[in-house]
N, C-alpha and C positions, 0 to 999 in steps of 0.2 A: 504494500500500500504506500501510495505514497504520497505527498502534504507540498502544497505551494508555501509561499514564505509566507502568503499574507493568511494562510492557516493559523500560523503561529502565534496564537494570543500572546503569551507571556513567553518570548524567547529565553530572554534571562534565566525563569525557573527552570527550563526546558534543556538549555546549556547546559546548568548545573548539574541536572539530575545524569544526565547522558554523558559528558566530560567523567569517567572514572581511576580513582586512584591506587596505580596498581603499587604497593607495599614491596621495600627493599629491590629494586629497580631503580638503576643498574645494578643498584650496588648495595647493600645493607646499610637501612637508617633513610634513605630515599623516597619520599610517596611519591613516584613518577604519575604526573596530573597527563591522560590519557585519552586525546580528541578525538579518535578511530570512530567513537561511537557518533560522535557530531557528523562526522566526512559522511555515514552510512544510512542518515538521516535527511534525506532530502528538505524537506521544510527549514530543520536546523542549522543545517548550514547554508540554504540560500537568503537564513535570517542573517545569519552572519556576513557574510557580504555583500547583505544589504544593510546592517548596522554601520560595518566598517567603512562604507559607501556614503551614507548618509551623512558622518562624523565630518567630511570634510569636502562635499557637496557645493559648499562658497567659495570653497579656496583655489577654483581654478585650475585643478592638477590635471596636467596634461601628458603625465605618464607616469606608472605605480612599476620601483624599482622591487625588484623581491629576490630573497638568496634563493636556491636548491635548498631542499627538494622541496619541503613541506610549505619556502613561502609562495611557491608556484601555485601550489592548490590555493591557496585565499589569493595571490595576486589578482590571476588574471583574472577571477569573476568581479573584483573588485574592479579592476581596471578597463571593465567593459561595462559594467553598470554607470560610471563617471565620464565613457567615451574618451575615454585616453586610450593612449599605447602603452605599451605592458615592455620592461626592460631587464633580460633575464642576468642575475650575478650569479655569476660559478665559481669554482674550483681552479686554479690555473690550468692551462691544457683541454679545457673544454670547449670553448669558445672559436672560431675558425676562422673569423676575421681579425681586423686589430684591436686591439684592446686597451684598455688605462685599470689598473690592478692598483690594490692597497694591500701591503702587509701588515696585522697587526699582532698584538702581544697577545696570547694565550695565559692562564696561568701555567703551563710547564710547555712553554716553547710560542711557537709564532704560527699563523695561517696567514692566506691571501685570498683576497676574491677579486672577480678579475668581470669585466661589462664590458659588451664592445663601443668602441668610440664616437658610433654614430646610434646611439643606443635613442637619443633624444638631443633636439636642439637645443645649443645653448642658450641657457638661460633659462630652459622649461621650466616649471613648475613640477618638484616632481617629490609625488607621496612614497614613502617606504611600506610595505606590508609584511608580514609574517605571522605566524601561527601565535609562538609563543616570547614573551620577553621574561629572558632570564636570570644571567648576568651582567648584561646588555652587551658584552663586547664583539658579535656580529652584526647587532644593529648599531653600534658606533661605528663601524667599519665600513659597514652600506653606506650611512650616513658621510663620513666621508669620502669613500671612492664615486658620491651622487656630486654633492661640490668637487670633487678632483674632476668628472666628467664636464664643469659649467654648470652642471643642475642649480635651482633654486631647491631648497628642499622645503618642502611648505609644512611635511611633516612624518609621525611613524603613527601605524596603526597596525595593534596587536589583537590576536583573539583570545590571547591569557597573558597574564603579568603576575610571573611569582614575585609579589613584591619583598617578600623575604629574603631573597637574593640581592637585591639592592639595583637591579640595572637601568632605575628609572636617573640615580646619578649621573649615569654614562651619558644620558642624552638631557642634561641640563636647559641647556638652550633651544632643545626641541620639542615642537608641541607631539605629545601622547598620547595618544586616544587608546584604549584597552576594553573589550566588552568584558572580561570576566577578570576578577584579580583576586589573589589568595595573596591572607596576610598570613 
């Protein structure tokens, strides 16, 4: 069976109940917070990116940057519901054309993510998306390789925000939009 968005009375409660926490995952001591169940919920997740859609509906964003894998799944529907173009960040060696990459610091070492260069005009306007914010340091890394591309970054929007993690820090000077947040 399956549920349009505008099905969906109370999204929020609906998020919650369906978002499950799967105990010591990865690792012991971990409640890994579990959106499988949202993705398999048609209603619930077309609320969702039409929550994250809505959130920033004034601000003109003319393409939604998003890492692999999981921010693909909320980018692009996000990024067609606002009539933008949708600009994939990967992995280095992913990518086939030229590119502009940011290394950043890990806690035990470093990553890169890598957009290619004509990913959006300079100067666009351009929303960040992803699943979840954690300890923000792949969303400060989008966040900068969108300004290394020219991007304007008007902002990020999350579908969960472990605020206990702290990584709303990371993006001090950016506006956050988050549907669901565990303190």
């Amino acid at each position: 069976m399956t549920h349009a968005a505008e099905d969906v009375v109370d999204a929020e409660a609906l998020w919650r109940e369906l978002v499950r926490e799967i105990p010591d995952f990865p690792v012991a001591g971990i409640g890994f917070k579990d959106i499988t169940p949202v993705l398999a919920h048609p209603g619930a997740f077309a609320a969702c990116a039409d929550a994250m859609a809505e959130r920033f509906a004034e601000a003109g964003v003319e393409a939604v940057a998003a890492a692999e894998a999981r921010g693909f799944i909320f980018g692009i529907p996000v990024a067609e519901r606002l009539g933008a173009g949708f600009a994939a960040v990967r992995k280095p060696g992913k990518l086939p054309a030229a590119v502009v990459g940011v290394t950043y610091e890990l806690e035990y070492g470093t990553d890169r993510l890598e957009m290619h260069v004509d990913s959006f005009a300079p100067g666009a306007r351009v929303l960040i998306v992803d699943d979840v914010l954690a300890t923000g340091g792949t969303a400060r890394a989008t966040c900068d390789l969108v300004e290394r591309a020219g991007g304007q970054l008007v902002g990020c929007a999350f579908f969960v925000e472990l605020a206990f993690l702290g990584g709303r820090r990371r993006l001090e000077d950016v506006r956050v939009e988050s549907l669901l947040t565990y303190t």
